[in-house]
C-alpha positions, 0 to 999 in steps of 0.5 A, spaced: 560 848 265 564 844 260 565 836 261 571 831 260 568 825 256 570 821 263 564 826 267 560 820 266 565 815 269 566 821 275 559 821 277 558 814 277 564 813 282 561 819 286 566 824 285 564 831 289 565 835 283 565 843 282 568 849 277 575 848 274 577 853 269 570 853 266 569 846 267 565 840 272 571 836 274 572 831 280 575 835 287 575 828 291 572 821 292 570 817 297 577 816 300 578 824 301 582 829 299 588 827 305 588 820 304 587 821 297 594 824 297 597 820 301 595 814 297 598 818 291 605 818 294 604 809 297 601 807 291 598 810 284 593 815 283 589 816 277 588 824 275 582 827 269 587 832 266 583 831 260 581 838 261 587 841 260 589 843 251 593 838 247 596 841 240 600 840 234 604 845 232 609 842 225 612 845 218 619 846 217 622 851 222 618 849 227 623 848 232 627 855 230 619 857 231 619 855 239 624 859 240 621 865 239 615 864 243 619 861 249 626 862 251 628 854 251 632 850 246 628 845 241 633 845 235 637 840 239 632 837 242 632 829 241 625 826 238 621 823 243 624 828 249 620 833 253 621 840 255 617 844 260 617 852 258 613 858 259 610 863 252 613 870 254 610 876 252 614 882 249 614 884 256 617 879 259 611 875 263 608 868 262 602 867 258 603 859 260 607 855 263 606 848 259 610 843 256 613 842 249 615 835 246 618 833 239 615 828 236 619 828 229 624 833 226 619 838 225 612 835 228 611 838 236 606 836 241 605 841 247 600 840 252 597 847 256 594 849 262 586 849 262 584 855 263 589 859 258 588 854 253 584 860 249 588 865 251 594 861 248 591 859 242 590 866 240 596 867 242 600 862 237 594 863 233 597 871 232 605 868 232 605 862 227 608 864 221 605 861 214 608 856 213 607 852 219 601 849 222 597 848 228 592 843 230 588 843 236 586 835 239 580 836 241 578 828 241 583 827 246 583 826 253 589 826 258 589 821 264 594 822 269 597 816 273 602 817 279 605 814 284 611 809 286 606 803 283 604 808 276 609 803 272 607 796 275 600 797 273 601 801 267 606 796 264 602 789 266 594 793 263 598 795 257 603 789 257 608 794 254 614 796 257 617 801 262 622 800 265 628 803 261 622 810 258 626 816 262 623 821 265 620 828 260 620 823 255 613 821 249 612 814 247 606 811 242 603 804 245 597 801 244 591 799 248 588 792 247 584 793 242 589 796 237 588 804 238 594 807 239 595 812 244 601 816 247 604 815 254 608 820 256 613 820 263 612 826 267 606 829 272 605 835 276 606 830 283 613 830 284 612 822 283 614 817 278 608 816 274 605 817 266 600 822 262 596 818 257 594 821 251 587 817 248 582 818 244 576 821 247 571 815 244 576 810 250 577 814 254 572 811 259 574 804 258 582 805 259 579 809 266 575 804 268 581 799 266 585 802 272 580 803 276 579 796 277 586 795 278 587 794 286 593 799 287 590 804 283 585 810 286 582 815 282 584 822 285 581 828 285 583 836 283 584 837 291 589 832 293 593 834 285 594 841 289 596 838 295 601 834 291 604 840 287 604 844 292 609 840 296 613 839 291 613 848 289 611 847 282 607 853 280 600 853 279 598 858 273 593 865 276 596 863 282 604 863 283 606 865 276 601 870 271 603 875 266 606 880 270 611 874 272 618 873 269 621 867 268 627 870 273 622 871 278 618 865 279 625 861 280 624 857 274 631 860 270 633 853 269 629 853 263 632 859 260 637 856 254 644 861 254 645 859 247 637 862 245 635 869 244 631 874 242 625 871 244 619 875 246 621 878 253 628 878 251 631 884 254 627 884 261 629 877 262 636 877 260 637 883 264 633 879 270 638 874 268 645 878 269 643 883 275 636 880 278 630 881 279 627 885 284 623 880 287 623 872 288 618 866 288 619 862 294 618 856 299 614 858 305 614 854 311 610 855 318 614 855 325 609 855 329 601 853 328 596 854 323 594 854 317 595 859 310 592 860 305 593 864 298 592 872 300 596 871 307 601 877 307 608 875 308 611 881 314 618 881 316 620 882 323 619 889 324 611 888 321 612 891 315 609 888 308 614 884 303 610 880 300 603 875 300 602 868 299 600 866 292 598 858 294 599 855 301 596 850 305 597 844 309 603 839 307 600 832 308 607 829 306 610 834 308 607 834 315 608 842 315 603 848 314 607 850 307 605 856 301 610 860 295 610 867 295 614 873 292 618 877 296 623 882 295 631 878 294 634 880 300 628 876 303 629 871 298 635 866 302 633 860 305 631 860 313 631 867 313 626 868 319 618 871 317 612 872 319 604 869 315 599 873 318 592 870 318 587 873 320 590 879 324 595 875 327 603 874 325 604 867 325 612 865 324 614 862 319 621 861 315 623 861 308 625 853 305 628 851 299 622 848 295 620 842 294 618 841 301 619 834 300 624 829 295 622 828 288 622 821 286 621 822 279 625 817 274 632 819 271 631 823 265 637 818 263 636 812 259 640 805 262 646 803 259 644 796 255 
């Protein structure tokens, strides 16, 4: 299996590891999967993310290029602000989900799932005019760090100033000892917290830097599926994969009515102006047990309309929780289900996601 440039550091805090998307990455510490997550949401927890992709893309034209491949707006996007996206294909699915920030007027930075970063690559690879350029950052590590106390501690180690950065934004800092990295305000946790970029080679020193920080634990893969699920963000080869238009996994709000004839085009706009057939949402449990991903979803006459794509226990959430597809007419909050596990049907109801509030930094900047 592949390693992060933290695997090291992972072995020396006794992480219980096992296979992510080719690699060996951590699923949890000492602490555990539960309190792990829960300390997430008290306090900040530090993520290896490293295996995920980072990539440049630039040249002239760049913006109007993106909006070929995805169906968002990047020309009016301002330097420094983030977009979350997906890469279509002709059909209309999503070959990733990912995000997508501008870091000058024709210079973006993308950072992609772990397990489509080859997938992808080709994919850009095949897309990409001439007169653009792609650059794979593979020296690079990513570290995440979430939770309400992610500010205070990354403020007073880096003595820079975080205050007023708004959510789904990018800034350069420097370590103490003068690398620059980048810090960019964003997670897959629902919580307040940060994504920093670093080169490989400092990695383990700025790991082990906020590892000596008290309010600080590391987390594993575990908690970090806990944590998204809560919050109803998709997990790529789950809940969202190539067959699945942005309509359908519920994730229209990145569709820009001022864009079209990006890759998939048709489909999602008729998608967009007559619905789609079926629906990602939130599903709760109302009576005990657990559900895990592959559960069929029945209604109340015992008939399969659909199946779990993720689904477990909620620690936040206090709440057995999952997401799944299920026919529109199915799809309206409350509307009364069945999970079946293990032959039983157990009752259960759609919910508006995310099952619990976010508490992510406005997107704006404060008035001076």
């Amino acid at each position: 299996m592949k390693k992060t440039p933290l695997h090291a550091a992972h072995t020396a805090q006794g992480a219980k590891r096992g296979e992510f998307a080719g690699y060996d990455m951590p699923l949890y510490y000492g602490l555990g999967v539960m309190k792990e997550h829960e300390w997430v949401r008290e306090n900040a927890g530090m993520f290896d993310v490293s295996h995920m992709g980072q990539i440049t893309i630039e040249g002239e034209g760049v913006a109007e290029f993106l909006e070929t491949i995805t169906p968002s707006a990047f020309q009016p996007k301002a330097i420094g602000r983030a977009q979350y996206t997906v890469l279509t294909n002709e059909q209309g699915g999503i070959i990733d989900d990912l995000i997508i920030t501008r870091l000058d007027e024709n210079k973006f930075f993308a950072v992609i799932n772990a397990g489509r970063k080859d997938v992808d690559i080709a994919w850009l690879e095949k897309q990409l005019p001439t007169s653009l350029t792609m650059t794979k950052l593979d020296s690079f590590a990513l570290i995440a760090l979430q939770g309400p106390k992610a500010e205070a501690v990354l403020a007073d180690m880096l003595h820079f100033e975080l205050e007023d950065m708004p959510y789904m934004t990018m800034s350069s800092a420097e370590l103490p000892n003068g690398t620059e990295i980048f810090i960019s305000r964003l997670g897959y946790t629902g919580e307040d917290g940060f994504e920093i970029s670093v080169p490989d080679e400092h990695a383990e020193n700025l790991w082990n830097a906020l590892n000596d920080q008290p309010d600080v634990e590391a987390i594993g893969l575990a908690a970090r599926d806990s944590l998204r699920l809560e919050m109803g963000y998709a997990l790529y080869g789950h809940d969202i994969d190539e067959t699945t238009s942005p309509v359908e996994a519920d994730i229209a709000w990145i569709i820009s009515k001022k864009t079209s004839g990006y890759l998939g085009y048709d489909r999602i706009s008729d998608e967009r102006a007559n619905g789609a057939k079926r629906k990602r949402v939130g599903i709760k449990l109302t009576d005990k047990g657990v559900a895990r991903e592959g559960a069929e979803i029945r209604n109340e006459a015992d008939e399969v309309i659909g199946a779990l794509t993720s689904g477990g226990f909620g620690p936040s959430a206090k709440l057995s929780i999952g997401q799944g597809y299920v026919a529109t007419e199915y799809a309206n909050a409350g509307t009364k289900l069945f999970v079946n596990v293990r032959g039983r049907n157990i009752a259960a109801e759609v919910a508006p996601m995310p099952f619990v509030p976010a508490k992510t930094k406005s997107m704006k900047k404060k008035a001076a």
